[in-house]
C-alpha positions, 0 to 999 in steps of 0.5 A: 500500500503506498499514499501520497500523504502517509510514509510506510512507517505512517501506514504501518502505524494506522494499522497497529492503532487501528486494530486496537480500536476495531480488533477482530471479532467473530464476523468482523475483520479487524482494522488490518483484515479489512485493509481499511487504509487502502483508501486513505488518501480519499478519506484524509484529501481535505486534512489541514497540512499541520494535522497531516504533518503531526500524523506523519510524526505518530503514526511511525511511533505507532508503527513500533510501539509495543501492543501494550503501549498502544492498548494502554494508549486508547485507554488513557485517550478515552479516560481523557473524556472526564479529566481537565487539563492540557494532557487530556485535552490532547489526547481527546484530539488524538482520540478523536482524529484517529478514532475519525479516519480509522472508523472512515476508512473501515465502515467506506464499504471499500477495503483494498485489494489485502482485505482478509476478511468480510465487509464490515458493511455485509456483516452488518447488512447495512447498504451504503447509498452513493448520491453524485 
């Protein structure tokens, strides 16, 4: 997989990050499985240059990280909801923004050619509607 917008270490770390927020679950392909970030660049093309940039500085951290870190990660971004301060407001933006492209690129109906698993959108019967 290759983006315009994402190095290999970026793409390697959405899908690490990914399959701690959608893991694999009876009828439901992982993050990874379902090849989500095969349309990455469709789902981020309007994303301001800083926040792409900031991206391209965590996701490779992401790529190497132990699974542990990165599990514990998720869970301190979503406790971040009832806390205050500068750290938790930073991590609700983290949460947010990854929690945004990720559940984009997995629920678009559209894994790549390494999908490994069933549509997500098949598992759930669920018919997506184009209009334009």
């Amino acid at each position: 997989m290759t983006s315009k917008y994402f190095s290999v270490a970026s793409l390697k770390g959405l899908n690490r990050i990914g399959d701690v927020f959608i893991p694999e679950d009876d009828d439901m392909p992982s993050f990874s499985q379902f090849d989500g970030i095969a349309n990455i660049d469709d789902v981020i093309v309007y994303l301001p240059k800083e926040d792409l940039e900031l991206l391209n500085i965590v996701l490779p951290v992401f790529s190497v990280a132990p699974s542990g870190f990165l599990r514990w990660l998720v869970r301190t971004m979503e406790e971040s909801l009832d806390r205050v301060g500068m750290l938790p407001a930073v991590l609700r933006q983290l949460n947010l923004g990854l929690r945004g492209i990720i559940f984009a690129c997995y629920y678009s109906g559209n894994g790549g050619a390494g999908n490994k698993g069933s549509n997500p959108l098949d598992v759930l019967g669920y018919q997506l509607n184009r209009v334009g």
